[in-house]
Each structure stands twice: as structure tokens, then as C-alpha cells.
C-alpha positions as CSV (number, residue, x, y, z in Angstrom):
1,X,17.1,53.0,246.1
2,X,20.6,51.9,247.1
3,X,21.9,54.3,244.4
4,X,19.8,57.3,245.4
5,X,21.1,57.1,248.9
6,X,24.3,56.6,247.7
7,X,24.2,59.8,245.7
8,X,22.7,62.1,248.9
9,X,25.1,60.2,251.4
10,X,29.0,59.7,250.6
11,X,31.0,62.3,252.1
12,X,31.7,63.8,248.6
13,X,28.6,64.6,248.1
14,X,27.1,65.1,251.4
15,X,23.5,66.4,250.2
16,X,20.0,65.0,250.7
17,X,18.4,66.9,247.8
18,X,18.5,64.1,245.1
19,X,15.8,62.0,247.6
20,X,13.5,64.0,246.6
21,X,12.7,62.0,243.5
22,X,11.5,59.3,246.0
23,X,8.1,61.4,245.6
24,X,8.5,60.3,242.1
25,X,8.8,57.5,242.9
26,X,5.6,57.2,245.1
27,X,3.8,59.1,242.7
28,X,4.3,57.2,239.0
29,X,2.2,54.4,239.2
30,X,-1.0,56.1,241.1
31,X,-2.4,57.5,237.8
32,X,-2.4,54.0,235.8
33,X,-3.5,52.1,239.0
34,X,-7.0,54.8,239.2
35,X,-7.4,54.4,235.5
36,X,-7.5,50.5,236.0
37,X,-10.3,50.9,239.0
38,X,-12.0,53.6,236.8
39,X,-11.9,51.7,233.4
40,X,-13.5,48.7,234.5
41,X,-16.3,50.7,235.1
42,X,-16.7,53.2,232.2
43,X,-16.7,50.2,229.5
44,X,-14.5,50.5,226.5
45,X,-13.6,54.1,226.4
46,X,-9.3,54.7,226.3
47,X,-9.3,57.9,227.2
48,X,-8.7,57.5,230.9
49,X,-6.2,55.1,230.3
50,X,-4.4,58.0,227.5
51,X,-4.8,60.3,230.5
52,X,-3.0,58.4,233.1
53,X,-0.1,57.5,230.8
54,X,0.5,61.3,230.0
55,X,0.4,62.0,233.5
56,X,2.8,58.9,234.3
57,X,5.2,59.9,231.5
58,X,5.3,63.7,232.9
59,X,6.4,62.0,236.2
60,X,8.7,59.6,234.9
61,X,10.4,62.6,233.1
62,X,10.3,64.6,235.9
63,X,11.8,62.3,237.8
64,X,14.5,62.4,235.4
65,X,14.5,66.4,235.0
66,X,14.9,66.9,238.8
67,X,19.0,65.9,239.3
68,X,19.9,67.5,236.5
69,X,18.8,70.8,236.7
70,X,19.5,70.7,240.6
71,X,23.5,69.8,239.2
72,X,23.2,72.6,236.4
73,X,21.5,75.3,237.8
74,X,22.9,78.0,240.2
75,X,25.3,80.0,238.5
76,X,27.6,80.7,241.8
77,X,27.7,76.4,242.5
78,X,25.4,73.5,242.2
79,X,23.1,72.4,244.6
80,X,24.6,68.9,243.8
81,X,27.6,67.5,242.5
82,X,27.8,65.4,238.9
83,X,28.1,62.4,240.4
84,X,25.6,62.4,242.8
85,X,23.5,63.3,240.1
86,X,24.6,60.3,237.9
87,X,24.1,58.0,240.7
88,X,20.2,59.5,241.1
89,X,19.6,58.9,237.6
90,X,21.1,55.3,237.5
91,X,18.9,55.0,240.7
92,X,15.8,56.3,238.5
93,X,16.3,53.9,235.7
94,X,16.3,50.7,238.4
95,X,13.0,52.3,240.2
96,X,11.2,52.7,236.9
97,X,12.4,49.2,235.3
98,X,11.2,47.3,238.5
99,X,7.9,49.3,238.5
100,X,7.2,49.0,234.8
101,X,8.1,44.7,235.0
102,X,5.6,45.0,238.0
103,X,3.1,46.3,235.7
104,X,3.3,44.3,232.8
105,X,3.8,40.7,234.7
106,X,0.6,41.5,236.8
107,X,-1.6,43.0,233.8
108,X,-3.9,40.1,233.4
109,X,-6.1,40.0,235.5
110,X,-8.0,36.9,234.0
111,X,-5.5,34.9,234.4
112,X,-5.4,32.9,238.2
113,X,-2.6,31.8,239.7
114,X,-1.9,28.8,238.0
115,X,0.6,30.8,235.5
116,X,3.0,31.1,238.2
């Protein structure tokens, strides 16, 4: 998060439209956490579990998409500069590394407390 704020708040970039991907942010691991309530209940069938990956990935990417094209896109000037852009991005790949390591050290849930 430090390097999102960064991005929207030194004086050489001066623009809060990279925060946006906060929503992103909020949003990615909603789908896999309602496939894990829903699963348990539907028995062995994947395809929720297919579904709310696609829909993560799309966010994930997304999330990804956003500071780019808001860097590349007008014509007459960007809506923000390169490097807050690279900051967002390197800000995206923390976000998503902490939320996936969150994932996959609390899969189990067989497992008690003991492990740690």
C-alpha cells in the first residue's frame, strides 16, 4: 500500500487516480472465499471453485490493466505519469503476493493450530 500512495502522492506526480486499484484490492479474494462457503456444501463438484478463480484472475489482471492504460491513454497527456504508474504496479505485485501467501498458508482447514 506504501507504494500505491507513493505513486498518487509525491509532488511529481500529484494524482489520486492510481488508488483506485485499492477496489481491486478489496475485491480479489471475495470470489474464492464464497466458493469455499459454497463448496463445502455442494460436495465434490469444481466448478464453483473454476468459476471464482476466473473471476479472481480477471481482477488480478485488471488490477494490473488499470495504471497502464490510465498512463497510455489520452492522446493530448496522461492522466498519470510513468512513474506513478510503476510504483502502482510494484504496489500491485506486494498486495497480490501477501494475499495469495494468505491463501495458501491458511488452506487447511483440517489442520488445528498445533502446526503453528
Amino acid at each position: 500500500m506504501t507504494l500505491v500512495i507513493l505513486g498518487c502522492a509525491l509532488p511529481n506526480y500529484a494524482n489520486w487516480w492510481p488508488f483506485f486499484v485499492v477496489l481491486f484490492y478489496l475485491l480479489s479474494p471475495l470470489p474464492t472465499m464464497l466458493a469455499r462457503r459454497y463448496q463445502d456444501d455442494m460436495g465434490s463438484s469444481n466448478y464453483c471453485k473454476e468459476m471464482a478463480l476466473f473471476i479472481t484472475s480477471g481482477i488480478v489482471i485488471s488490477a494490473f490493466g488499470l495504471p497502464l492504460v490510465l498512463a497510455h491513454a489520452p492522446a493530448t497527456g496522461p492522466v498519470i505519469q510513468w512513474g506513478a504508474c510503476i510504483l502502482t504496479l510494484f504496489g500491485n505485485i506486494v498486495v497480490f503476493l501477501t494475499i495469495l501467501g494468505f491463501f495458501i498458508a491458511f488452506d487447511n482447514d483440517d489442520e488445528g493450530y498445533s502446526v503453528w
